[in-house]
C-alpha positions as CSV (number, residue, x, y, z in Angstrom):
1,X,0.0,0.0,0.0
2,X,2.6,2.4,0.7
3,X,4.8,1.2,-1.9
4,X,1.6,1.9,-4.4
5,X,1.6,5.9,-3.0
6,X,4.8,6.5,-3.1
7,X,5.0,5.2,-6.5
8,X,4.0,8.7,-8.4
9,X,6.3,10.5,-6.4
10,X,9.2,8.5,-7.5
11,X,8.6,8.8,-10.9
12,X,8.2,12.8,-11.1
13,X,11.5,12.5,-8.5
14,X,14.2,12.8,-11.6
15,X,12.2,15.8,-13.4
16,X,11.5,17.4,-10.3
17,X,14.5,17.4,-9.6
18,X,16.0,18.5,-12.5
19,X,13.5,21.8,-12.4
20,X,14.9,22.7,-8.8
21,X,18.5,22.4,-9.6
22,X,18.2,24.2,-13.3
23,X,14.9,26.3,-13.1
24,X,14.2,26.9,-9.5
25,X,17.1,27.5,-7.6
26,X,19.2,29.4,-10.4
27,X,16.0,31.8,-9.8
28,X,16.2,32.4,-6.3
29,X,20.2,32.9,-6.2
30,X,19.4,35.5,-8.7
31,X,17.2,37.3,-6.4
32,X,19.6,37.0,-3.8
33,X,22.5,38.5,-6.1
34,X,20.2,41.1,-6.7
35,X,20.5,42.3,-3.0
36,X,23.9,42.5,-2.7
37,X,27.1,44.2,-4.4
38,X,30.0,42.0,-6.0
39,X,32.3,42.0,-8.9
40,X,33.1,38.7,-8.9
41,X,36.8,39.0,-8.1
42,X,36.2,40.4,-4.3
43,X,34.8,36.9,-2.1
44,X,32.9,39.4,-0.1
45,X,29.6,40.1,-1.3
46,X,27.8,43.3,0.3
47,X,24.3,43.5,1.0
48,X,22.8,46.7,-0.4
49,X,19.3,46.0,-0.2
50,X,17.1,47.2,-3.1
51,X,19.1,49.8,-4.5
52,X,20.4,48.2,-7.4
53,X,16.4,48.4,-8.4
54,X,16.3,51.8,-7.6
55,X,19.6,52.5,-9.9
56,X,18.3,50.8,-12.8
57,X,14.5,52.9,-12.8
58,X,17.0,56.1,-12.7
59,X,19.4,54.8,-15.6
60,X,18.1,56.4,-18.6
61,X,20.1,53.4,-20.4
62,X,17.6,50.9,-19.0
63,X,14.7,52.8,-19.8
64,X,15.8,52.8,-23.5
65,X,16.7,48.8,-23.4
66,X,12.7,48.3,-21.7
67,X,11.8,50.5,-24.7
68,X,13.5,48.5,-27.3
69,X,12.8,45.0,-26.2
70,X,9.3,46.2,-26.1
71,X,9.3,47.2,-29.2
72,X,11.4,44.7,-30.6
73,X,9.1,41.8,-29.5
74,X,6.0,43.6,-30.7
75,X,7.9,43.7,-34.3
76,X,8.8,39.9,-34.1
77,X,5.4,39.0,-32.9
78,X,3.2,39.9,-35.2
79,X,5.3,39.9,-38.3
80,X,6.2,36.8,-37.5
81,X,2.9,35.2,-36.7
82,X,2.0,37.2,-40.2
83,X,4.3,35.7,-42.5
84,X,3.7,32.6,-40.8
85,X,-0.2,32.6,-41.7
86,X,0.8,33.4,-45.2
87,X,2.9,30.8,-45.9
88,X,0.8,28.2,-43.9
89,X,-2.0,29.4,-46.2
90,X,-0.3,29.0,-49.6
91,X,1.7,25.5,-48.7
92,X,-1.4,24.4,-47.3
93,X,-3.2,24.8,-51.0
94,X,-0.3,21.1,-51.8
95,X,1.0,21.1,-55.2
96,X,3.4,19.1,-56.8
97,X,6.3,20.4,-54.8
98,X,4.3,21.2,-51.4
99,X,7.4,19.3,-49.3
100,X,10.4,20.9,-51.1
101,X,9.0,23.6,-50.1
102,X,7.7,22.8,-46.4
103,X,11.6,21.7,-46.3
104,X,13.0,25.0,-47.7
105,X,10.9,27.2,-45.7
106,X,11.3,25.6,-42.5
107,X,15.7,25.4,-43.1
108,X,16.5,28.6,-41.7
109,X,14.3,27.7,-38.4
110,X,17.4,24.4,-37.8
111,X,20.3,26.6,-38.7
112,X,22.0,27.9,-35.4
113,X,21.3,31.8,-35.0
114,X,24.5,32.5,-34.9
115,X,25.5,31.4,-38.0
116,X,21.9,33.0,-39.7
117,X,23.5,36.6,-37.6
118,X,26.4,36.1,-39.5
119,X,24.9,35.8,-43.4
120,X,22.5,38.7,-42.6
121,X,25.8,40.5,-41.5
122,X,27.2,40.3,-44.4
123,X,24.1,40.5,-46.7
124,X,23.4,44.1,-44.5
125,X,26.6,45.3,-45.2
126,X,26.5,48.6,-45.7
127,X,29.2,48.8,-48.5
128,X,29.1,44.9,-50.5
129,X,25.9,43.5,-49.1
130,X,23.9,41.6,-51.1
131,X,20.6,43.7,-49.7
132,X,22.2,47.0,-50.9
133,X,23.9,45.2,-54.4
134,X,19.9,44.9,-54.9
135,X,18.8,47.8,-54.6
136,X,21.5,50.0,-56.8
137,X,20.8,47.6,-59.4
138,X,17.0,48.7,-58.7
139,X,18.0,52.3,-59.3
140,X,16.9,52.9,-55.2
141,X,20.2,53.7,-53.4
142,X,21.8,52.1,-50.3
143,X,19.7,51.6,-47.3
144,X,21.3,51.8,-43.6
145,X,20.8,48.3,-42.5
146,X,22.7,48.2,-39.3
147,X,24.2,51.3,-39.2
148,X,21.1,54.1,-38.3
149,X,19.5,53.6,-35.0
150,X,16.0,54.3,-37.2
151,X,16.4,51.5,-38.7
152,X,19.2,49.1,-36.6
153,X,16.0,47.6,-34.4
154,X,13.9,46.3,-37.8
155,X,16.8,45.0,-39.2
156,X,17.3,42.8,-36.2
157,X,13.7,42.3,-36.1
158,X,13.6,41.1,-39.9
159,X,16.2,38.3,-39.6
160,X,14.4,37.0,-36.8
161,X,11.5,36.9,-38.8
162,X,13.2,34.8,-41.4
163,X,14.1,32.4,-39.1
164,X,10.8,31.5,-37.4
165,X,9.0,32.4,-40.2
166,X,9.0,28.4,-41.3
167,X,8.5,26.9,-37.8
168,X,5.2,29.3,-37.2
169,X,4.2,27.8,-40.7
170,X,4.3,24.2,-40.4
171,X,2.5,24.9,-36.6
172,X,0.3,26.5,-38.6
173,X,-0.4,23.9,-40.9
174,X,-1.1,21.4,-38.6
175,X,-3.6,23.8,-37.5
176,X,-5.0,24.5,-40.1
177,X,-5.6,20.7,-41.5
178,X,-7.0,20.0,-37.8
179,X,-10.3,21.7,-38.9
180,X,-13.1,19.5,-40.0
181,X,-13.5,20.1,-43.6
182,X,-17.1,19.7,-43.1
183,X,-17.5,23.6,-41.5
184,X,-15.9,25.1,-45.0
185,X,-18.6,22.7,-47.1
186,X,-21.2,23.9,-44.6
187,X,-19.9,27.7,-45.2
188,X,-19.7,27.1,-49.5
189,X,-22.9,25.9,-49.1
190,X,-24.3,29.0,-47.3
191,X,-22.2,30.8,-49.8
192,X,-19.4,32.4,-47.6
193,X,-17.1,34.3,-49.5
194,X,-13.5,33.1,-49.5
195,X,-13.0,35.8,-47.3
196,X,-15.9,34.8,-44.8
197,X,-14.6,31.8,-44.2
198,X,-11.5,32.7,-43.5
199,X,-12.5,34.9,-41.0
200,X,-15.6,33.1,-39.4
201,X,-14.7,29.2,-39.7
202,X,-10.7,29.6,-40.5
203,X,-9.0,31.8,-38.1
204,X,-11.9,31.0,-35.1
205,X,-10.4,27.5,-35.4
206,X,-7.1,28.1,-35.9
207,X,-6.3,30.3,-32.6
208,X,-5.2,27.7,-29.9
209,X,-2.6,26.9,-32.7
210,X,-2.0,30.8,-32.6
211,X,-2.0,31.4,-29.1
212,X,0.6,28.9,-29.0
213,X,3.1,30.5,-31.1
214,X,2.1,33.8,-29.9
215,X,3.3,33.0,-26.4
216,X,6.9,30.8,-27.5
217,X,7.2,33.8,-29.6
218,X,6.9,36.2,-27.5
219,X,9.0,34.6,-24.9
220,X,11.9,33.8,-27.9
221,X,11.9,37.5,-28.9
222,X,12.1,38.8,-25.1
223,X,15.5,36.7,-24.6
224,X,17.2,37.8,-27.9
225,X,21.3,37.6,-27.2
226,X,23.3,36.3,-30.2
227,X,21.8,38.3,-32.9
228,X,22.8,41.7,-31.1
229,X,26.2,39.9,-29.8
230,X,27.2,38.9,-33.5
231,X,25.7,42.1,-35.5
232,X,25.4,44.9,-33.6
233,X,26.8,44.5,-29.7
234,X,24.2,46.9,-29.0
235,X,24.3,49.9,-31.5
236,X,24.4,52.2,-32.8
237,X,24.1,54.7,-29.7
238,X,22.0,51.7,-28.1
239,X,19.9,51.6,-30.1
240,X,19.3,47.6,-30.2
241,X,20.6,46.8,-26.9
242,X,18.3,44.5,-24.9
243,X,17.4,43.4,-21.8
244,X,19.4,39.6,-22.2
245,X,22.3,41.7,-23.7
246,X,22.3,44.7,-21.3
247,X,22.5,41.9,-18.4
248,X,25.4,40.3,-20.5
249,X,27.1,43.3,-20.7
250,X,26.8,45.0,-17.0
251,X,27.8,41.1,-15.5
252,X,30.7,40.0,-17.8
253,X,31.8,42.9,-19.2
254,X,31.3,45.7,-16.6
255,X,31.5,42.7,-13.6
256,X,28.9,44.4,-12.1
257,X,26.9,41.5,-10.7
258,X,24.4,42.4,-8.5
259,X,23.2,45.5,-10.7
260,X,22.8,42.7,-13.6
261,X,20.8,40.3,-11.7
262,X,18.5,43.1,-10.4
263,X,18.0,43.8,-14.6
264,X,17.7,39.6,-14.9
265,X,15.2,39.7,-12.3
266,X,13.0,42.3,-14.2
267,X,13.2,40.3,-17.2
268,X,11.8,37.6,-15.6
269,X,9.5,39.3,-14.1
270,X,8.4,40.6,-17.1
271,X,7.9,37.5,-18.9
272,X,5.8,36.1,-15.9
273,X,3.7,39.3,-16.0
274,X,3.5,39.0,-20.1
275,X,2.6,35.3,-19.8
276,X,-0.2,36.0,-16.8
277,X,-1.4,38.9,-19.6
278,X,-1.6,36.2,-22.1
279,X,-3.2,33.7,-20.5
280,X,-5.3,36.0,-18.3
281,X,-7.2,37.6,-21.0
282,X,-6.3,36.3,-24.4
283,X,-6.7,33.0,-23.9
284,X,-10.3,33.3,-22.9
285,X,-10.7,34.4,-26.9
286,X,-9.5,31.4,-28.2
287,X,-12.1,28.9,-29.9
288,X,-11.7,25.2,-29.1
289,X,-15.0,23.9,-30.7
């Protein structure tokens, strides 16, 4: 009988375990860094209470990295999820080469971001970039990629577009074959439009599979770190510096410790609060039949 109790326990053991050591207590420790003052070289590490939090709502700097990530998540979200939709909607119609081009849409999404950074590095390049060859040969003139702050943030934006663009589509497809043909006969037969059923039997249907990606991407685009580290490292005049980065930079660059976990613990405080948001009030949209 006890044996028989104690049996669930054992089994979740291992993964619970695992979450404590990797999830849970890295979490706390970083609240506890938060609290105190250390460079990492010095053993002593000083309790200052909250003002490291109180620092960071005075640094202008901060401010301007909540700004960007903001904005820069808003960009990735809904152009992603946009391009996403459109290419689940046209490989979705099959064809004769529907899975070479599932497989050539969805390549980028396998290919490590650093080495994705890297071509759009040198396809942005200001001087020989591909991007820019393009558009003197259209007669349009050279466009400042990486190298304006107006225009820095999209450009970081765009590549990671490109490379979720064919993971949100095959999602997508399997969301969109999940619907019972029998509601777009129904709708042809009460002649719908093309457009009306998109909108009253297609997307209706299709938003758990939406909601879905809208939350991994929002969570992917809030921890951005190895597009700014390869292509930009923040610039120009900080204008793509994020929260991951700007915690990168004030812990192992500027070995100030406890001011970068009081920024990490934002960030995750943020992304609870974002998720809670989600779930909170979106989720009570979303159409499950």
């Amino acid at each position: 009988m006890v044996r028989a109790r104690l049996a669930p326990y054992v089994m979740i053991a291992p993964a619970v375990t695992m979450l404590g050591v990797f999830t849970v207590y890295p979490a706390v420790d970083l609240i506890r860094l938060s609290l105190t003052s250390w460079n990492m070289i010095d053993p002593v590490k000083t309790f200052v209470g909250f003002e490291h939090y109180l620092s960071l709502a005075a640094d202008p700097d901060f401010r301007r990295v909540l700004v960007n990530t903001f904005l820069y998540t808003g960009l990735c979200v809904t152009a992603g999820l946009t391009v996403g939709l459109a290419l689940a909607l046209w490989l979705n119609r099959g064809g004769a080469l529907r899975g070479f081009a599932q497989a050539a849409v969805f390549s980028p999404h396998i290919v490590s971001l650093v080495s994705v950074s890297l071509l759009w590095l040198w396809m942005m390049d200001p001087q020989f970039g591909l991007l820019n060859a393009l558009l003197v040969s259209l007669g349009l003139g050279r466009f400042p990629w990486l190298t304006h702050p107006d225009t820095a943030l999209a450009s970081l934006a765009l590549v990671q577009v490109w490379k979720n663009a064919g993971y949100n589509a095959l999602v997508l497809i399997a969301g969109l074959q999940n619907i019972p043909k029998e509601l777009h006969e129904a709708a042809e037969l009460d002649r719908a439009s093309p457009w009306h059923k998109f909108v009253g039997v297609t997307l209706p249907l299709l938003s758990p599979t939406a909601f879905f990606l809208l939350v991994v991407n929002s969570i992917d685009s809030f921890k951005v770190f190895d597009t700014i580290a390869v292509m930009t490292q923040g610039g120009p005049v900080n204008a793509t510096n994020m929260l991951v980065y700007y915690v990168y930079e004030n812990a192992f660059e500027y070995f100030k410790i406890g001011y970068a976990s009081a920024a990490g613990v934002v960030l995750l405080v943020l992304v609870f609060v974002m998720t809670f948001l989600y779930f909170g009030f979106i989720s009570k949209k979303i159409h499950y039949r």
